[in-house]
ROKE-238939 format. One record per residue: residue number from 0; chain; y, z, x of N, C-alpha, C, CB in turn. Coordinates in steps of 0.2 Angstrom, whole numbers, plus 5000, padded with zeros to 4 digits. Glycine has a CB too. Layout:
BEGIN
NODE,pos,unit,n_north,n_up,n_east,ca_north,ca_up,ca_east,c_north,c_up,c_east,cb_north,cb_up,cb_east
NODE,NUM,A,Y,Z,X,Y,Z,X,Y,Z,X,Y,Z,X
...
***
This chain:
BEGIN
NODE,pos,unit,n_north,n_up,n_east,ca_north,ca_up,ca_east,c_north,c_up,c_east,cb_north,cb_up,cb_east
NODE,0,A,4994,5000,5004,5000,5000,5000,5006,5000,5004,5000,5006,4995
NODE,1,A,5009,4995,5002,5017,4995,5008,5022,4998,5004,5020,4987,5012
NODE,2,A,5025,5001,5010,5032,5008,5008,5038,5004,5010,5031,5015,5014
NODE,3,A,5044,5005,5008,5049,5005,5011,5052,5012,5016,5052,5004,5006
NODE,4,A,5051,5010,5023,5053,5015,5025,5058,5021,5027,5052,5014,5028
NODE,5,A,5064,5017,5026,5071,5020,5025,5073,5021,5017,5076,5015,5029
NODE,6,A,5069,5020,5012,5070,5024,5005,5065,5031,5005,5067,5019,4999
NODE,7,A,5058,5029,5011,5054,5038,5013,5058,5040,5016,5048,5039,5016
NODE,8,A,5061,5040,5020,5066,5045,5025,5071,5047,5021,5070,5042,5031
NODE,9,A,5074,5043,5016,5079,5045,5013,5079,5051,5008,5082,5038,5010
NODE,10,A,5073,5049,5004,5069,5054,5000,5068,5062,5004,5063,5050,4998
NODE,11,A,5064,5058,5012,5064,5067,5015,5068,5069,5016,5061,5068,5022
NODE,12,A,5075,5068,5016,5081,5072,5020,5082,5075,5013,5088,5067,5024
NODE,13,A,5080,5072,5007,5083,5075,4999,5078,5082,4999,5079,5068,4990
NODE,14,A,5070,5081,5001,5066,5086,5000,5068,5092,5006,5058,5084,5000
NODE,15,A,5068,5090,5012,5070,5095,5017,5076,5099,5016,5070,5092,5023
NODE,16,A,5082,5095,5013,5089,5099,5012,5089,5103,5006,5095,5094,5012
NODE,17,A,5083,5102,5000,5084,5105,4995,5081,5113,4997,5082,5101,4990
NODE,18,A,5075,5112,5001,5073,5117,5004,5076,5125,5009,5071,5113,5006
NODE,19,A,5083,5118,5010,5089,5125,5014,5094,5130,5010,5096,5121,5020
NODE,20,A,5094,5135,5013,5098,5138,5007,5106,5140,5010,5094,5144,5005
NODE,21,A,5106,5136,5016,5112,5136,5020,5114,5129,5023,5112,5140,5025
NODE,22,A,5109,5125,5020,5112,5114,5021,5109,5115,5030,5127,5111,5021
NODE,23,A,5110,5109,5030,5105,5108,5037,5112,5103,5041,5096,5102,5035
NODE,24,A,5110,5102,5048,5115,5099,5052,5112,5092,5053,5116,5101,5059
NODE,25,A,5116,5086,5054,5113,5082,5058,5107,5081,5060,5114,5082,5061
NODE,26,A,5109,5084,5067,5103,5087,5070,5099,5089,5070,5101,5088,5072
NODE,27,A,5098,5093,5065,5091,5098,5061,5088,5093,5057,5094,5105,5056
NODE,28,A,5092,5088,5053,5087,5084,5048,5085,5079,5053,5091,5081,5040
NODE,29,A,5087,5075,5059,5083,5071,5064,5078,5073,5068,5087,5069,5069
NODE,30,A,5079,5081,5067,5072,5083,5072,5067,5083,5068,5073,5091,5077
NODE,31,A,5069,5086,5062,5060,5085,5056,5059,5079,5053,5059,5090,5049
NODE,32,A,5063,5076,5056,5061,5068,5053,5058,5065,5059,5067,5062,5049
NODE,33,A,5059,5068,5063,5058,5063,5071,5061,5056,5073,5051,5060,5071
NODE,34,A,5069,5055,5071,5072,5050,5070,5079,5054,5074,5071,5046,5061
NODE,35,A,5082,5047,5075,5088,5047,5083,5093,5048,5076,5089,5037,5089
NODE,36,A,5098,5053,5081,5103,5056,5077,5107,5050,5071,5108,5059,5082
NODE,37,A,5107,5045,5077,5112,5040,5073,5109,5038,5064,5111,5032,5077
NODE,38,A,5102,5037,5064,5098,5036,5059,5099,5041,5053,5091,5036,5060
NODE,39,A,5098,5048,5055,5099,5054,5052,5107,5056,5049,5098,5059,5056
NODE,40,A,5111,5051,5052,5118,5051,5050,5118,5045,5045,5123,5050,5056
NODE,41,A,5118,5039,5048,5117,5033,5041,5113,5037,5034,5109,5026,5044
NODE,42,A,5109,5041,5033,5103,5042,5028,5106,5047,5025,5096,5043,5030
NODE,43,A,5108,5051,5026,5114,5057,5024,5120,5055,5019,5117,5059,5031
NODE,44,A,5123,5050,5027,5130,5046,5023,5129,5043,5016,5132,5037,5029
NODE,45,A,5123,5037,5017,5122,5034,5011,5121,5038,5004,5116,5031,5012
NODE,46,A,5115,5043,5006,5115,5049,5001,5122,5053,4998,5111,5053,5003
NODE,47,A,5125,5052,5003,5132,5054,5000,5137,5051,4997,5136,5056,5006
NODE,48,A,5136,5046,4997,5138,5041,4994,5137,5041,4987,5137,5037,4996
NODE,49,A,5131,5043,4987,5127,5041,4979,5131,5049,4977,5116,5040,4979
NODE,50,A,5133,5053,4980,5133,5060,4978,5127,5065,4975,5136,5058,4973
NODE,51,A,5120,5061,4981,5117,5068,4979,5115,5072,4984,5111,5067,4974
NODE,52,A,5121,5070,4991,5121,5077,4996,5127,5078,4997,5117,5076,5002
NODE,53,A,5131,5083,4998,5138,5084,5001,5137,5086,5007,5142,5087,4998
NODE,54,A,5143,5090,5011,5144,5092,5017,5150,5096,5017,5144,5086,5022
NODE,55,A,5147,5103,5019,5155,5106,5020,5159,5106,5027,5154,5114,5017
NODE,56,A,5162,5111,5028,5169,5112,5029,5166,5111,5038,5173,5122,5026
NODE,57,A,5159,5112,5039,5154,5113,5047,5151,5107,5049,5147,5117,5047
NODE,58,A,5150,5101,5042,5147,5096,5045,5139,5097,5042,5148,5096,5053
NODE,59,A,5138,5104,5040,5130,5102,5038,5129,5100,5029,5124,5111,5039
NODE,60,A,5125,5098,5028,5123,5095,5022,5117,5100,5018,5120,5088,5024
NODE,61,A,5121,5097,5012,5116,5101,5004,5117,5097,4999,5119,5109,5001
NODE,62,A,5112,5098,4993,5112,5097,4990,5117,5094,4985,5109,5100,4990
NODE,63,A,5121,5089,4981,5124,5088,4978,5125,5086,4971,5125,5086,4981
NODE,64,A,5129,5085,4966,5129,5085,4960,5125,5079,4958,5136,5085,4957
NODE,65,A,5124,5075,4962,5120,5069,4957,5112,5072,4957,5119,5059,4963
NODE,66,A,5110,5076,4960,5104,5077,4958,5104,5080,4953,5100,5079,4962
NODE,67,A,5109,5085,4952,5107,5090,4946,5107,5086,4941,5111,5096,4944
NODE,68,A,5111,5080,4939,5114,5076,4933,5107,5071,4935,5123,5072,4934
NODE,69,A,5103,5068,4941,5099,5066,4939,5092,5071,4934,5098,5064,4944
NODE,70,A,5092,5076,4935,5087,5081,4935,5088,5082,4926,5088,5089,4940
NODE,71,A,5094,5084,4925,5097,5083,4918,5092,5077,4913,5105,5079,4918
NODE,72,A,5092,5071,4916,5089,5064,4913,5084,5065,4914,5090,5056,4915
NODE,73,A,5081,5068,4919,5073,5068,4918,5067,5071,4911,5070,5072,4923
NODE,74,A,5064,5069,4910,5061,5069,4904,5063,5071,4897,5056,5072,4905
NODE,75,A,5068,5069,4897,5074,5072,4891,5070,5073,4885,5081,5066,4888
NODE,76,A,5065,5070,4883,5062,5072,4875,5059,5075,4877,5058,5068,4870
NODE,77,A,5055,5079,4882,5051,5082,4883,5055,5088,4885,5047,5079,4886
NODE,78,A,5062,5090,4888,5064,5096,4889,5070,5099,4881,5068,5095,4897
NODE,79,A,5072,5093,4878,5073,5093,4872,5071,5097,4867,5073,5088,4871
NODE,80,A,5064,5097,4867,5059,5099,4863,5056,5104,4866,5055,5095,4862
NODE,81,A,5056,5107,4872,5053,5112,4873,5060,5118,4873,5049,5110,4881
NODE,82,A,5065,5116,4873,5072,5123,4873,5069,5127,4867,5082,5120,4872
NODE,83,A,5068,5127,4861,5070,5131,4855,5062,5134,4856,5073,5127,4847
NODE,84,A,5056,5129,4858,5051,5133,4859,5049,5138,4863,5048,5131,4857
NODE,85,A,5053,5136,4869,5053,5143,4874,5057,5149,4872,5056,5141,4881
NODE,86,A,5062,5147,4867,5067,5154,4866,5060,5156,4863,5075,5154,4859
NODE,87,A,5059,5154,4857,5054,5156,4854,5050,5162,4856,5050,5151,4853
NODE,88,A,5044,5156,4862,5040,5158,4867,5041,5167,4869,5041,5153,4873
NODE,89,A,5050,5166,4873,5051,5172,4876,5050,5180,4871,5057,5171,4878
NODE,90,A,5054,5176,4865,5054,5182,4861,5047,5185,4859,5058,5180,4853
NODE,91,A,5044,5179,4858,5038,5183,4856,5032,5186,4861,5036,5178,4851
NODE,92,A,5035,5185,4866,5028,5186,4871,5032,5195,4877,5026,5176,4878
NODE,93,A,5040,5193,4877,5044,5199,4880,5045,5196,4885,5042,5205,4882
NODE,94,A,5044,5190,4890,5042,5188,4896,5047,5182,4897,5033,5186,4897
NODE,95,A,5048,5180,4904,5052,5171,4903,5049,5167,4903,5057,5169,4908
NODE,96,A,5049,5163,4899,5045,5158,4896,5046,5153,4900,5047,5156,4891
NODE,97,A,5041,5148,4903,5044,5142,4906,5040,5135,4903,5043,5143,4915
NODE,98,A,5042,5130,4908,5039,5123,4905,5040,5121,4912,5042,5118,4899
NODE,99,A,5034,5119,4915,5032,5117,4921,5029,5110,4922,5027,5123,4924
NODE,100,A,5031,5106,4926,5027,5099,4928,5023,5098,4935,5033,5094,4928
NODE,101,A,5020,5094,4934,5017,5093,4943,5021,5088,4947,5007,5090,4944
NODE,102,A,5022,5090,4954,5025,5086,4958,5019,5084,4964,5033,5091,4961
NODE,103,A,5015,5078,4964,5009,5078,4967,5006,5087,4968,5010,5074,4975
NODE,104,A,5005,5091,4973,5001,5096,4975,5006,5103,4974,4999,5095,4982
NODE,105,A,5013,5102,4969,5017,5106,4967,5018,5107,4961,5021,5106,4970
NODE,106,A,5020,5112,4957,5021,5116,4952,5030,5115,4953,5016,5123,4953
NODE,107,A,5032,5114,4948,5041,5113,4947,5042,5115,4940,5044,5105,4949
NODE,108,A,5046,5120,4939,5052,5123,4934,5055,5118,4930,5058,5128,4939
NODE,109,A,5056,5115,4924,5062,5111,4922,5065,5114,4917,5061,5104,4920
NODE,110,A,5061,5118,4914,5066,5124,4909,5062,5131,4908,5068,5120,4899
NODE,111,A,5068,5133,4908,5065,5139,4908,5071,5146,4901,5064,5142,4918
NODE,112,A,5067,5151,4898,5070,5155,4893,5068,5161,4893,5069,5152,4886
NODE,113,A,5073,5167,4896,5073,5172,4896,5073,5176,4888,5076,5173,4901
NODE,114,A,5070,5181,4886,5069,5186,4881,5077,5189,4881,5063,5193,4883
NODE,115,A,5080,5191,4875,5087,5193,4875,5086,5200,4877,5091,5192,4869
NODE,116,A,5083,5204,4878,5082,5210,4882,5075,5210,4886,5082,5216,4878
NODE,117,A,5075,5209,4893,5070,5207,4896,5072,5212,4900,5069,5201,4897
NODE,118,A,5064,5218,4901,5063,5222,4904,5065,5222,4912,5058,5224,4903
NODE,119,A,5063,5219,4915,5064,5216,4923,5063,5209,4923,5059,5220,4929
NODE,120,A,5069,5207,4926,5069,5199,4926,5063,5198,4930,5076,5195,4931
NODE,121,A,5060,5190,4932,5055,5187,4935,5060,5183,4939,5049,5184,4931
NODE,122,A,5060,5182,4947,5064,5175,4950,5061,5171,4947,5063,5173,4958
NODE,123,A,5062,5167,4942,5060,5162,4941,5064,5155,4936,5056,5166,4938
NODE,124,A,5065,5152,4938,5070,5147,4936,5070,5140,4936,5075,5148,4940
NODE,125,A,5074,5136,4934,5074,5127,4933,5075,5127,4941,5080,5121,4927
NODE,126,A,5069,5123,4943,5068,5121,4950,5064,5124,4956,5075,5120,4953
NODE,127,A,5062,5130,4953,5056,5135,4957,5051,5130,4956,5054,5143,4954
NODE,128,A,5047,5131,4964,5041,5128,4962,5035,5131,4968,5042,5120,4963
NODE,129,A,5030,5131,4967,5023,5132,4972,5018,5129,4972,5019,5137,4970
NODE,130,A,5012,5129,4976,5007,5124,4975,5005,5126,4968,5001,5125,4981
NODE,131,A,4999,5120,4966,4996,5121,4961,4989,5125,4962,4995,5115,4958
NODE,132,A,4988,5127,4967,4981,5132,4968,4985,5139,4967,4978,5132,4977
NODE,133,A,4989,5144,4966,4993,5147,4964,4998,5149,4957,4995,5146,4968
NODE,134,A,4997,5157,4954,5000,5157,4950,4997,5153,4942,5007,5155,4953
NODE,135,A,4998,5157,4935,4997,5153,4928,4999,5146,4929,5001,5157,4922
NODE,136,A,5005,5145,4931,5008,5137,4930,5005,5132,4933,5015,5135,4931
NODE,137,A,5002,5134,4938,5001,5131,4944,4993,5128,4943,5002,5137,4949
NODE,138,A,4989,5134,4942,4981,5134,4939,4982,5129,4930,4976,5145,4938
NODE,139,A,4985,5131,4926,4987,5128,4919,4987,5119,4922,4997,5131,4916
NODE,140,A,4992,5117,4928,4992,5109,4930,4985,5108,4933,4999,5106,4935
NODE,141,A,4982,5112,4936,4976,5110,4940,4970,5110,4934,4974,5116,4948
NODE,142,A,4971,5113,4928,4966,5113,4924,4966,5105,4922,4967,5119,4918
NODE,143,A,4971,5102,4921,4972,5094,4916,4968,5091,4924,4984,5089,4914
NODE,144,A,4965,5093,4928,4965,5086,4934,4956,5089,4935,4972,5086,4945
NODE,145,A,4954,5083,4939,4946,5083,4938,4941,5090,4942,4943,5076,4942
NODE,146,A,4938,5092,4939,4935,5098,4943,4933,5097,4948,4929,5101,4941
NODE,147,A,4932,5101,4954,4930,5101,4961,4926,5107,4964,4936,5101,4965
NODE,148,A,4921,5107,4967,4918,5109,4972,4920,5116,4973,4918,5106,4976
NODE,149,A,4928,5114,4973,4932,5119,4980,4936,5123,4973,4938,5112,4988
NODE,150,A,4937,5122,4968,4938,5127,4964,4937,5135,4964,4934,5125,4960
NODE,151,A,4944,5138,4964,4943,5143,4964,4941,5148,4957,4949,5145,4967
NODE,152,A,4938,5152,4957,4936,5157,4952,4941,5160,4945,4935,5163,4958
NODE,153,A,4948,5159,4950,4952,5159,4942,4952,5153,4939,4959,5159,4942
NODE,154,A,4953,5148,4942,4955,5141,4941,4947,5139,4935,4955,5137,4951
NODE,155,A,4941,5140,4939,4936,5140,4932,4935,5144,4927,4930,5140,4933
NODE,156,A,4939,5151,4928,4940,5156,4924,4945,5150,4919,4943,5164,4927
NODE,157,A,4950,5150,4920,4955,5145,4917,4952,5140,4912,4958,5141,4924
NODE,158,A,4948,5135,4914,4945,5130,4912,4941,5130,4906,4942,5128,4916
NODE,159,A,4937,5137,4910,4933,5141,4902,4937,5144,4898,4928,5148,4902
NODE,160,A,4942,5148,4898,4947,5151,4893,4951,5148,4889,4951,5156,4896
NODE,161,A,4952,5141,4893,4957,5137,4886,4964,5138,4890,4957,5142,4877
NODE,162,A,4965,5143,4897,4972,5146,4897,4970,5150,4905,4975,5152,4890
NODE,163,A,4979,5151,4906,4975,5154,4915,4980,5161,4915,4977,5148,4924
NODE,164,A,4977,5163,4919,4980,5172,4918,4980,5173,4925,4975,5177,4914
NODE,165,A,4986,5175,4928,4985,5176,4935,4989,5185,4936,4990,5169,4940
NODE,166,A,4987,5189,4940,4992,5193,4943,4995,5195,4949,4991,5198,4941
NODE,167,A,5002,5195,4952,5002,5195,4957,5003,5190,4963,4999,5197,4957
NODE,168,A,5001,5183,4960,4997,5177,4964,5004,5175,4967,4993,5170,4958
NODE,169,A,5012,5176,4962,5019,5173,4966,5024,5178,4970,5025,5168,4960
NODE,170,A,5023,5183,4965,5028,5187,4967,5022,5196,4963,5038,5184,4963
NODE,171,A,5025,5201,4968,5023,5208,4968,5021,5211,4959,5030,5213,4973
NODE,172,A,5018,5212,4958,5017,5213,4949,5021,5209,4945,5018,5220,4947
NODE,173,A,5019,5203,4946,5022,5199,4939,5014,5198,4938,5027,5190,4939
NODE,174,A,5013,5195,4930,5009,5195,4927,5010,5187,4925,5009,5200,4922
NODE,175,A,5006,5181,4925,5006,5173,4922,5002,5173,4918,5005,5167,4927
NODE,176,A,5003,5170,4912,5000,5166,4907,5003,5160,4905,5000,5170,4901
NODE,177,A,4999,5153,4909,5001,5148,4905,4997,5145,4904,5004,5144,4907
NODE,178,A,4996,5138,4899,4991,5133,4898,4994,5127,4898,4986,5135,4892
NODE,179,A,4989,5121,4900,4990,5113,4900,4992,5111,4894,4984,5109,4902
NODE,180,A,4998,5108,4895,5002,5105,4887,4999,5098,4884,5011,5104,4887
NODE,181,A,4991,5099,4883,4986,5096,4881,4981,5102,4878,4984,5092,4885
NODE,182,A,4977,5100,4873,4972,5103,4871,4967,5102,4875,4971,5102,4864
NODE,183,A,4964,5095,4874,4958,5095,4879,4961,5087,4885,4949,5093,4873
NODE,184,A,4959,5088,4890,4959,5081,4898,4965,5081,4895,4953,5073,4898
NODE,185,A,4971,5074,4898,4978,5074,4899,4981,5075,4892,4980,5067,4902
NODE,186,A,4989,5075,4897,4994,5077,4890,4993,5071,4886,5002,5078,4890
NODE,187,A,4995,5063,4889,4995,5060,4884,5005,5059,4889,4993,5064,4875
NODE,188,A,5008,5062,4890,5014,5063,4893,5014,5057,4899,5015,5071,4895
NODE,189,A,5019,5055,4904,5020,5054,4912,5018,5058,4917,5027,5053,4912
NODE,190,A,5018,5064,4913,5016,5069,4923,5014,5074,4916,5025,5073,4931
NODE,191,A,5009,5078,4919,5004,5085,4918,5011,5090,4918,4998,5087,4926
NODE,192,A,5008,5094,4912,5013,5098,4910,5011,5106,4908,5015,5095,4906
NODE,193,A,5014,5111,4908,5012,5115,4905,5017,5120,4904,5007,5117,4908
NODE,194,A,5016,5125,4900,5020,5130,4896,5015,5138,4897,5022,5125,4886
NODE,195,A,5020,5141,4896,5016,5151,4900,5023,5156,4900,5011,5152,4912
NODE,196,A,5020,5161,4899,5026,5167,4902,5023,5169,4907,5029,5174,4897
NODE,197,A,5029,5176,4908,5029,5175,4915,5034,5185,4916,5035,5166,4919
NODE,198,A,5030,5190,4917,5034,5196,4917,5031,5201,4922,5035,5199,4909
NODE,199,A,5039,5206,4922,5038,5210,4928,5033,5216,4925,5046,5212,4932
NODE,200,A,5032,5219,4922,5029,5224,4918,5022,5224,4915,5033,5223,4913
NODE,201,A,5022,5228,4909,5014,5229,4908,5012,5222,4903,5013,5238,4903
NODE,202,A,5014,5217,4905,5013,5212,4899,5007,5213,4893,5013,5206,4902
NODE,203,A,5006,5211,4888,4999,5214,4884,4996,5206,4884,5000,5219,4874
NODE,204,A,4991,5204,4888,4988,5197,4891,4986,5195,4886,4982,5197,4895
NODE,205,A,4982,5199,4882,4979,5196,4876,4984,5192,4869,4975,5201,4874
NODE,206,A,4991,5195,4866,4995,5192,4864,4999,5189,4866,4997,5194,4861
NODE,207,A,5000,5188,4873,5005,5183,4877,5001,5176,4876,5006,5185,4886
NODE,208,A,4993,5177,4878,4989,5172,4878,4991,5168,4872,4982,5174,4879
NODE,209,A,4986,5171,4868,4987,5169,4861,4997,5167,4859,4984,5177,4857
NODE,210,A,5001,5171,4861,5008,5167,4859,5011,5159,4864,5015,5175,4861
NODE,211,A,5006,5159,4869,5007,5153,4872,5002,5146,4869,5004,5155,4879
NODE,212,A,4998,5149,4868,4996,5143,4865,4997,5141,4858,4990,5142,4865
NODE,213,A,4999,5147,4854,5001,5143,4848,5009,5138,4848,5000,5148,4841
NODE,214,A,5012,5141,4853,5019,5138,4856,5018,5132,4858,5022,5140,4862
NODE,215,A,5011,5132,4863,5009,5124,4866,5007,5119,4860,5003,5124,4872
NODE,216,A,5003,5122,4856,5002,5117,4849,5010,5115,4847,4998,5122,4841
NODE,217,A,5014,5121,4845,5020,5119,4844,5025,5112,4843,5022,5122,4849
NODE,218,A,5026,5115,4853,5028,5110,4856,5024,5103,4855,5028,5113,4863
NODE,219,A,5017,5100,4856,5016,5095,4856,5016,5092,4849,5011,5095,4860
NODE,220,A,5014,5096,4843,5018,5093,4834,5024,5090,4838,5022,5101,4826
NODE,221,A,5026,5094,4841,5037,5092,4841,5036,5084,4846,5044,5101,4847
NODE,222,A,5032,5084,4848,5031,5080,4852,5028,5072,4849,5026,5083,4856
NODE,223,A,5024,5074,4845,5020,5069,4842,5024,5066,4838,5013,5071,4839
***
């Protein structure tokens, strides 16, 4: 399969800088690309152009407004439709509600709905992400893809339950409950999806479970 190689470079400097949480130099985005400063400057520039990297006051580069306003358009009927049933979700489960997609071997945030009195926040937000071997959202996307050998124990726990239950797997006593926004094999959607909560507390697994999937029915009526 042939690539365009200066739209994959261009793309890495998108994934590596989104990564910093203090913008990167020049020279920092040439040395993990393995490419001569000058290149790392063109690829930057260009992107800057488009407006979805800026550069402050030092010369190092971050993230810029075109991406968020690209991120906006992304799956619009599908994050449209999920907002009122994550409120939903939150209220009824106590927990923050999210809707998660796969990014090849990653788990990614596109909306997310906190409980209007939520006991202790969860970090958890539009654009967090982890592998998919990791965490409810994460095992919920690896449930929609073909079984493996190498399958971990939640993960076929997952597969048998209908829904995946993790504790602890992202962050120090959070509790996950998500499931694949399919009933049975794909969604039927562009990318693998899933919907779960997510809390710092004594969550009660068994009605979270249960308030997650009748959400994910929910959501997919609103869909169909």
């Amino acid at each position: 399969m042939s690539t365009l190689q200066t739209l994959s470079r261009g793309l890495q400097v998108l994934e590596i800088v989104s990564r910093s949480s203090t913008g990167l130099s020049i020279a920092e985005i040439a040395q993990v690309l393995g490419v001569h400063r000058a290149i790392a400057y063109r690829l930057a520039s260009t992107l800057e152009e488009h407006l979805l990297v800026v550069r402050d006051d030092e010369g190092r580069i971050g993230i810029g407004g075109g991406v968020v306003a690209l991120s906006e358009r992304y799956q619009p009927q599908l994050r449209a439709a999920a907002q009122p049933v994550l409120r939903s979700l939150a209220e009824a489960s106590g927990g923050t509600a999210f809707l998660c997609i796969a990014q090849g071997d990653e788990c990614v945030a596109i909306e997310v709905a906190e409980p209007e009195t939520p006991f202790l926040k969860v970090s958890y937000r539009v654009g967090s992400r982890h592998p998919v071997s990791r965490g409810a959202a994460g095992l919920a996307i690896a449930m929609q893809r073909a079984p493996r050998r190498t399958d971990t124990e939640y993960l076929q726990a997952a597969r048998r339950d209908g829904f995946a239950l993790t504790h602890g797997q992202l962050q120090q006593g959070a509790i996950g409950v998500a499931a694949p926004l399919a009933r049975t094999g794909r969604t039927g959607l562009s990318a693998e999806a899933c919907i779960g909560v997510v809390a710092l507390h004594a969550l009660d697994t068994e009605q979270a479970a249960s308030a997650v999937l009748q959400h994910r029915d929910r959501l997919l009526a609103a869909l169909s």
